[in-house]
Every structure is written in C-alpha cells, then in structure tokens.
C-alpha positions as CSV (number, residue, x, y, z in Angstrom):
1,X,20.1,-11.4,29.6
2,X,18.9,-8.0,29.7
3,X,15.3,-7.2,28.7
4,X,16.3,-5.3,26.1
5,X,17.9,-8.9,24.5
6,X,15.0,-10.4,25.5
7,X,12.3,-7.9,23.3
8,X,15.0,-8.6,20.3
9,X,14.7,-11.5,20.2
10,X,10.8,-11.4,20.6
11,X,11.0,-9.6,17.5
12,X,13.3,-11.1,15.1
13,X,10.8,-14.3,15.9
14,X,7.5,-12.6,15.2
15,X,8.9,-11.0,12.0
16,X,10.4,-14.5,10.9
17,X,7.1,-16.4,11.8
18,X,5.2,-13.5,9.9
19,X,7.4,-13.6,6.7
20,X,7.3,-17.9,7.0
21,X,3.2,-17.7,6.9
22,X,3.2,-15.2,4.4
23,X,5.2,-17.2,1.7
24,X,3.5,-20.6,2.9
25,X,-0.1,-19.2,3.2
26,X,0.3,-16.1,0.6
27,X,-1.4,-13.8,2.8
28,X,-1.0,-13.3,6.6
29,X,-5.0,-13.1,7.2
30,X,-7.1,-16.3,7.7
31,X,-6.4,-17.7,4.9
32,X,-4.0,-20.3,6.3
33,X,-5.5,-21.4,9.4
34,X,-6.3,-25.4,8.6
35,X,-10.0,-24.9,10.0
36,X,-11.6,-26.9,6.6
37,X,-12.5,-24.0,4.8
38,X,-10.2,-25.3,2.0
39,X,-9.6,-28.9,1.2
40,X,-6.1,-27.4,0.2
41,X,-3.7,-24.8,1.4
42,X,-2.2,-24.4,-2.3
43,X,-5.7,-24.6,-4.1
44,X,-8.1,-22.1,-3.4
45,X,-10.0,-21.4,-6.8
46,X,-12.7,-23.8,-5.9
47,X,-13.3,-24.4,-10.2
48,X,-16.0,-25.0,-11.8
49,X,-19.2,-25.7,-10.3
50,X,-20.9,-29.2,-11.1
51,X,-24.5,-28.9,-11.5
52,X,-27.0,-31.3,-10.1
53,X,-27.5,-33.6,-12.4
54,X,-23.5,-34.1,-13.1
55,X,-23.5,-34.5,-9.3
56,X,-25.8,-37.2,-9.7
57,X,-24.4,-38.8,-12.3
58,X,-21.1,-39.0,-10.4
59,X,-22.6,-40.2,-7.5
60,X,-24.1,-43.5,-9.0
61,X,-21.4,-44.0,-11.3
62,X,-19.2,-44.3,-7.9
63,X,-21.9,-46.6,-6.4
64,X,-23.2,-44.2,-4.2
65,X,-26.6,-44.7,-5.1
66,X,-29.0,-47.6,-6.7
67,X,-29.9,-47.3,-10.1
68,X,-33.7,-47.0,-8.6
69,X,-32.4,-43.7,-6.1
70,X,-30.8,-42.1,-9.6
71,X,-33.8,-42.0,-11.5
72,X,-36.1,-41.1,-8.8
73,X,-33.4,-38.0,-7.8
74,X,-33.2,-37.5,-12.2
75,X,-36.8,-37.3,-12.2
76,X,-37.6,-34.6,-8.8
77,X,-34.4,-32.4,-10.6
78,X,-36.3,-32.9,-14.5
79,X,-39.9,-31.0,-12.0
C-alpha cells in the first residue's frame, strides 16, 4: 500500500467523521462534545427560566424540603 493509498484513505475518513458530527451534533464546533454543558444533545434551548419562588415550590412539592425550610426560604425571597 503506497502512501499515496494511505493519505486517501486518511481523508475519505476525516471527511466522513466530519459530515457524521455535523448531521448528529448540527455544527462541527463544541457543541457536541458530551462534557455536561447540555443535559441533551438534541435540546439546546434551555426554555424558560423558573423563578425562585417556582423553584421553591417545586422543590417541596417533590419532598425536597420540610414544610418549615419552605417558608423560611418563601419568607428570605418575600425581603
């Protein structure tokens, strides 16, 4: 196998591993990498933001928190 083979084929790969990362990722910077800056490679419009007290809200209606820790959090956010 001649080196000329060999650079070919080095190049038919890159360009195939480039075009597969571009349609998975739908760029070919960063934005694919899998280091936890998104929770999902599909979804990256992060929505809408949940305010404080939603966040709160949330959090003791999972059981996160004691009804005593939400309405001393409800109160400090109300200051």
């Amino acid at each position: 196998m001649g080196i000329g083979m060999i650079f070919t084929v080095l190049f038919w790969g890159a360009l195939i591993y480039l075009a597969v990362r571009y349609f998975r990722c739908g760029s070919l910077g960063g934005g694919c990498g899998g280091h936890g800056t998104h929770s999902s490679h599909f979804n990256t419009d992060p929505g809408p933001q949940e305010s404080a007290e939603e966040i709160l809200r949330r959090r003791y209606a999972q059981g996160e928190i004691t009804q005593e820790q939400y309405r001393q959090m409800q109160e400090t956010l109300r200051k």
